[in-house]
N, C-alpha and C positions, 0 to 999 in steps of 0.2 A: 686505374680505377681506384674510387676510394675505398679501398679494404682495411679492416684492423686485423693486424697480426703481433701476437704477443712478442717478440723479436725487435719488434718497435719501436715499445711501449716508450723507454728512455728516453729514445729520443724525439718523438712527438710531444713529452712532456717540456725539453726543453724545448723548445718552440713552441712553446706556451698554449698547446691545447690541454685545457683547463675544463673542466666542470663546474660550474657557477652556481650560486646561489637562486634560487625561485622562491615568486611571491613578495609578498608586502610583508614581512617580519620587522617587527622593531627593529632599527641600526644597536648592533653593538661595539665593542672594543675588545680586543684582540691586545693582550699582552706576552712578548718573547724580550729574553734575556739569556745570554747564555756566555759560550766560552769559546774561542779556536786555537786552537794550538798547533802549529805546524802550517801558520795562514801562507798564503797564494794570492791573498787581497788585503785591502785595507778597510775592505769591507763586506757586510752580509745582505742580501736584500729579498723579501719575499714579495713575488709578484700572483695577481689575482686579475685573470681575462672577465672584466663586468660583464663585457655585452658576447655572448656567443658569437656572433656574427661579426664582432671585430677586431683583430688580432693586436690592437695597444690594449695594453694590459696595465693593469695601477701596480706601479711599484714602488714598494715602500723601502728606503736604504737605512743603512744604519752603520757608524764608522766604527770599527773596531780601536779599543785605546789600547796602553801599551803593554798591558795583559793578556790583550786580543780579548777584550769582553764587550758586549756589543747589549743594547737596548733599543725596543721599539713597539712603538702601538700604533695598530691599523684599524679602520672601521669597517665593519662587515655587515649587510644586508642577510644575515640567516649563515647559517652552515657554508664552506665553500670549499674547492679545488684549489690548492696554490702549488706554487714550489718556494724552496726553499733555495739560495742561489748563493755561491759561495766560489769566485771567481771561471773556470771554466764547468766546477761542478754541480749538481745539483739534485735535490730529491724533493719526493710531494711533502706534500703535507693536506692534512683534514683539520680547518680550522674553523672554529663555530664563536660565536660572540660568547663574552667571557672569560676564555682562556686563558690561561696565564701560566706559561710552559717557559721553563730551563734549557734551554738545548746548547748542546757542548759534543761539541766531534774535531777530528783534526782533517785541516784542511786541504792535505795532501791527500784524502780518503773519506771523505766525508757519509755517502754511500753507507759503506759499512763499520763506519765508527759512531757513527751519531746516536745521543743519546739524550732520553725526553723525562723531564716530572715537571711536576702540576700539573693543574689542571687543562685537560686535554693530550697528554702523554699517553695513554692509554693507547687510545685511537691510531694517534703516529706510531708508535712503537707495533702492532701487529704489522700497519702499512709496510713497514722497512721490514720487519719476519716476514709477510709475504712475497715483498720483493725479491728476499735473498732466498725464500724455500723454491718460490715458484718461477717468478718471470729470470733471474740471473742463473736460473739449472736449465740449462740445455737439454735435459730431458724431458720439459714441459711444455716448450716453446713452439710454435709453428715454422719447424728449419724444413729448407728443402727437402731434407731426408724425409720427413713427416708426409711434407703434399706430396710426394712422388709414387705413397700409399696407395692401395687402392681403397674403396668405397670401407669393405667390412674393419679393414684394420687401421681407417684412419678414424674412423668410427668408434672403435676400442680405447684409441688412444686420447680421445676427449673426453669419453666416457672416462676413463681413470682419472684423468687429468679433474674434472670437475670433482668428482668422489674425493680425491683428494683435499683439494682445495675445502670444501666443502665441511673435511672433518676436521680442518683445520678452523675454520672461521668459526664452528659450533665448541670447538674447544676456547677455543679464545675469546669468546661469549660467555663460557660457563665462568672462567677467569677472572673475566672484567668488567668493569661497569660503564660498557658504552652506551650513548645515547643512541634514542630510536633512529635518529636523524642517520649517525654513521651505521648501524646496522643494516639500515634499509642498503645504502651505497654501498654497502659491503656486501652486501647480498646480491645486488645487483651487478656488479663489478662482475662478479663468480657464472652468473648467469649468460649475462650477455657478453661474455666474451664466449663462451659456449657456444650461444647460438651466434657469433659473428662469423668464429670461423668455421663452423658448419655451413654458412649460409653461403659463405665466398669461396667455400673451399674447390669445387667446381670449377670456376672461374678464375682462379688462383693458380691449381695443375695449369689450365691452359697456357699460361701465359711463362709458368717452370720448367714444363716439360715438354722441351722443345721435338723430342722424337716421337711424339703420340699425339692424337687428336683429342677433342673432345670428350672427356671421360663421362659417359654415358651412368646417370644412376637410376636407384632399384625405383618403382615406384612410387613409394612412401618416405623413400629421405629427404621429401621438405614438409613432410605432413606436419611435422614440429610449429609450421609456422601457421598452420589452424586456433592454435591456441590465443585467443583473441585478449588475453589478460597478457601474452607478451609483447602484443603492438602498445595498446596502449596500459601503461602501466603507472600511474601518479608515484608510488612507491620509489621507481627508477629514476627521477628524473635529473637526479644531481648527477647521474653513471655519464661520463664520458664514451664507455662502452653504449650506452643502452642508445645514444644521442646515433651513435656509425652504425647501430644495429638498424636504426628507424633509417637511416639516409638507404641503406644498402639492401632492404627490405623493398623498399620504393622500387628503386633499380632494379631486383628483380621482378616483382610484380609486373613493372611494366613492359618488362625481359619476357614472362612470360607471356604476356596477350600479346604478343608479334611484335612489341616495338624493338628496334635495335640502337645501341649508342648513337650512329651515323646518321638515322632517319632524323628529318631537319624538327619534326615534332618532337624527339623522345626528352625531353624536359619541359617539355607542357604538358605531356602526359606524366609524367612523375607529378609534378606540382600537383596537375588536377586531383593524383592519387593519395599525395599527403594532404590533401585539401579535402578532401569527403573520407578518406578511411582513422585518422590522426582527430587526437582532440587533445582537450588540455591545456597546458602552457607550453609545450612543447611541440604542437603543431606548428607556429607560425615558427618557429627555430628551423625544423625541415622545413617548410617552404623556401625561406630563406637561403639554406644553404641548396636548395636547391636553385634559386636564380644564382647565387655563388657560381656554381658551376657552369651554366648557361654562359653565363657571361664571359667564364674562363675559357669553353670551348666555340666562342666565337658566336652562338649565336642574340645576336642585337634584338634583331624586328620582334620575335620571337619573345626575348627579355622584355622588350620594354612593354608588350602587352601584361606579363604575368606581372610586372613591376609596378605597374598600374592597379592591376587587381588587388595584390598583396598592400597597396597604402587604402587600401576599406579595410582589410584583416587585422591591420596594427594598425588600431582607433588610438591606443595610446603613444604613435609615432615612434617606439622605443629602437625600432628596425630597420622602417624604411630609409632617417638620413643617411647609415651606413652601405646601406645596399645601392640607394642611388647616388656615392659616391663612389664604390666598388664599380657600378655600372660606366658610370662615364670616362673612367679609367679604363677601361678594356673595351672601348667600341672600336677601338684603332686596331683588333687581334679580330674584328667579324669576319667570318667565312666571307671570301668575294675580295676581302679589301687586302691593298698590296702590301706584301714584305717587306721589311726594312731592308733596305739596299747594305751591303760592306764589303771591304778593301781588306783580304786580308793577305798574309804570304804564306804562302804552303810550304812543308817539307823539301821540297826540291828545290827553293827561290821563286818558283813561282807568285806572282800576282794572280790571286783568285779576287772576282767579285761575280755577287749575287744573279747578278744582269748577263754573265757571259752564259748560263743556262738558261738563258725563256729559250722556249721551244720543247724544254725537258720537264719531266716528274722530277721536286728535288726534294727530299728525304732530309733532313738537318738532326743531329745528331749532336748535341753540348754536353761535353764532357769533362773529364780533369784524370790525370794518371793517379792522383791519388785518392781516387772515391774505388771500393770495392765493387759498388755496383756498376758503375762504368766499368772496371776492366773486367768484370764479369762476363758483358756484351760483346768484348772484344770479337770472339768466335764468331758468334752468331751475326755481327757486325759483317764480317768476313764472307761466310754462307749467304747472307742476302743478297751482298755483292755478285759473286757467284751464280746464283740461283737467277740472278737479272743481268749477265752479263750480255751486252748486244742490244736491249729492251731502251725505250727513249726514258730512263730514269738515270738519276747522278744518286750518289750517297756523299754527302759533303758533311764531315766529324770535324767540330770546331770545338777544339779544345783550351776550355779555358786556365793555362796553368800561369802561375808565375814563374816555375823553371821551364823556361826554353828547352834547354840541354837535355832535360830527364826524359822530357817530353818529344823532342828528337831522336834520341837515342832508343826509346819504345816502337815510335812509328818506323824509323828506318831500320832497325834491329827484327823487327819482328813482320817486316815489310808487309805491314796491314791496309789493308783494302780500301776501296772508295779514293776520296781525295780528303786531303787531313792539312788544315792550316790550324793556326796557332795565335791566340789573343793574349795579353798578358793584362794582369787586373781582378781575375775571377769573374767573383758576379761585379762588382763592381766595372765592370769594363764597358766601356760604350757600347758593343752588341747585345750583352747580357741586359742595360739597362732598356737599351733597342724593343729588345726581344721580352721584356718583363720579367727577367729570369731572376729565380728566388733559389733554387740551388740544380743540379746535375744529379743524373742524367734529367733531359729536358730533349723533349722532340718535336719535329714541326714537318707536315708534309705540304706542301706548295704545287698548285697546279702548274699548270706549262705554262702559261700565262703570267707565272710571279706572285698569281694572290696565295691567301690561306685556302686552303683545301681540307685542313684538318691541324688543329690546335693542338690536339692529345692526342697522338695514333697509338699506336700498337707499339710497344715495346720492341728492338730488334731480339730480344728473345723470345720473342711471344709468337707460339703457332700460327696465330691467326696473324699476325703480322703480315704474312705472304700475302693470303688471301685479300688484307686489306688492301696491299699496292695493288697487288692486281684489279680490284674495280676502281679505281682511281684513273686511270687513266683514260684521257679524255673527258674529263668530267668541267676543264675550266670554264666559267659561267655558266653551268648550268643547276646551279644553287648559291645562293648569296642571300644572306642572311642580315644586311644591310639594310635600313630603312629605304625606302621607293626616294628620298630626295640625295642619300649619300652612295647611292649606287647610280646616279643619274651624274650627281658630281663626279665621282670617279672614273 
């Protein structure tokens, strides 16, 4: 599910989810000059994502000389989201037209060396104090420890967590002379990450706490989202938070009037909901990323109605060439339509491919021994096995590592469940590109049949997980989300 949790934060930024500029503002110029010492590159580069809805970002490079001093000017439509990129590392940045900032950090540690004057320092220098007071202190952050809470003290601990923050960003206001532009996003930042992880936090246990079910809350703990100045709010709209706050508000609304992820409407009804509740500039952003997801979970016929509707929404075209490229990229993953066949070899010597299971439920499982959250699943991996031994489903864990040996040596050492072969390549590897894979863990649940059955299941840690195989079964062609001419061809 799309949730934001502070724990994240880093690395959703490198991967270039950015907060962008809105409106028709004068274009300005963005000047940076600075220092590295201790570089890890030959150069610095600040990248800025234009269009929300599409993940090529402008980036601007700049080559360090043999001082390691670097110079560069970018053009910026109003205030923006950047980062700052300096071989594997990276930090934000708040850049506004105008600016014209010093930065000098070493490059073996950039994070917490970096250092800002002129104009627009100000800005970046609390961003990096709050990074290092709040999001890099483990006692702020949304850790398992945190969700495993219950209701009143997980409660407590956002409550202090924003108090905090809060007396922080008023301190550092009385200090400096920031523009309305970054206080608003400052304030919003603070805000809506509050209300994200209250709103997902729900949702969140279930899928952590694999020994309990559904944690049932008091009455009133979503009454917060009454307050109708925090859907739509003009003030927020540069907030990356406020953008996950809007998508995941959707998602539950439509959560709550009885739709479920699985029902083949519940992203026509989200859209219809950011589509009459959502106003502003920011409505046709959720819409969008709500065909996004459509499209990711496979459903087509479905997409190409709302994708239709959304080119009258975006009169000024700035949305729909990205989304109806997005689209015809991922009709090949619609529920209905068949899996990419592969040849791979198991732990054993085995030859496994795709085709020797029709007849079965097949669970797919892309991993790597060196992702934390992969081996996390391990267990739970194991327990489902378990839990389904005898039952007509397979768990097939394709692991995508470039060491063979490591990755032998785990499966056979620790004689882990399911059936486990072995790609070499990463994502780069002809199944991963097969399969559209953008990083691990990644999962795929397959009718008996061979087709998609479901694009995004349930995590193998995830409670609900269970309950999901268990209605799947027997379900092949009896939903396909294919257009009436490419389910007729198939």
């Amino acid at each position: 599910m799309p949730y934001a949790i502070r724990f994240l934060k880093r690395s959703l930024l490198a991967a270039g989810l950015l907060a962008l500029s809105f409106g028709t503002q004068a274009q300005g110029t963005v000047t940076l000059t600075g220092r590295v010492t201790s570089r890890t590159s030959d150069t610095v580069a600040v990248s800025v994502r234009e269009n929300p809805l599409d993940p090529k970002e402008q980036i601007t490079y700049a080559r360090l000389n043999d001082k390691g001093e670097f110079q560069m000017a970018l053009k910026l439509d109003g205030p923006a989201r950047a980062d700052l990129v300096h071989g594997d590392d990276v930090t934000d940045l708040f850049l506004e037209p105008g600016d014209a900032m010093d930065i000098r950090f070493k490059g073996s540690d950039m994070a917490s060396s970096v250092k800002y004057k002129g104009r627009g320092s100000e800005a970046n220098t609390y961003l990096t104090e709050m990074d290092e007071q709040f999001v890099e202190n483990e006692g702020f952050q949304v850790l398992p420890e945190n969700i495993m809470l219950y209701e009143p003290a997980f409660l407590s601990f956002l409550d202090y967590r924003r108090k905090q923050e809060q007396k922080f960003l008023t301190h550092a206001i009385e200090d400096n002379h920031f523009s309305e532009a970054f206080k608003k996003y400052a304030q919003a930042e603070i805000d809506y990450s509050y209300a994200n992880d209250r709103l997902t936090f729900q949702d969140l246990r279930e899928q952590i706490v694999a020994t309990e079910g559904r944690l049932k809350m008091t009455p009133t703990y979503y009454d917060f989202l009454n307050d109708k100045t925090l859907i739509n709010n003009e003030a927020a709209m540069r907030s990356e938070a406020y953008q996950e706050f809007l998508l995941n508000y959707v998602h539950y609304t439509a959560i709550a009037n009885g739709k479920q992820r699985t029902f083949p409407d519940f992203y026509q009804v989200c859209y219809d909901i950011a589509k009459t509740q959502l106003g502003g500039v920011v409505r046709p952003i959720i819409m969008g990323r709500i065909l996004q997801e459509s499209f990711r979970f496979g459903h087509v016929k479905q997409s190409a109605a709302m994708l239709a509707d959304f080119k009258t929404i975006d009169t000024n075209n700035r949305y729909f060439p990205v989304l109806q490229h997005d689209f015809e990229t991922h009709k090949a993953f619609a529920i209905g339509s068949p899996a990419p066949d592969f040849k791979l070899l198991a732990a054993n010597g085995d030859t496994v491919r795709l085709q020797d299971f029709r007849g079965k439920l097949v669970y797919l499982n892309f991993w790597r021994t060196t992702s934390g959250l992969c081996l996390r699943d391990l267990p739970y991996a194991a327990d489902l096995a378990r839990k389904f031994q005898g039952k007509n489903i397979v768990f097939v864990n394709i692991a995508l590592d470039d060491n063979e040996g490591a990755w032998k040596q785990l499966v056979v050492g620790k004689k882990l469940a399911g059936i486990q072969v072995h790609q070499n390549g990463g994502t780069r590897s002809q199944i991963a590109r097969a399969y559209a894979l953008e990083d691990v863990p990644a999962y795929f649940l397959l009718a008996e049949d061979g087709t998609f059955l479901n694009t995004k299941p349930k995590r193998l840690s995830s409670h609900a997980a269970i309950d999901e195989i268990k209605e799947s079964f027997g379900k092949a062609g009896t939903y396909t989300s294919l257009m009436p001419s490419e389910a007729t061809a198939k």
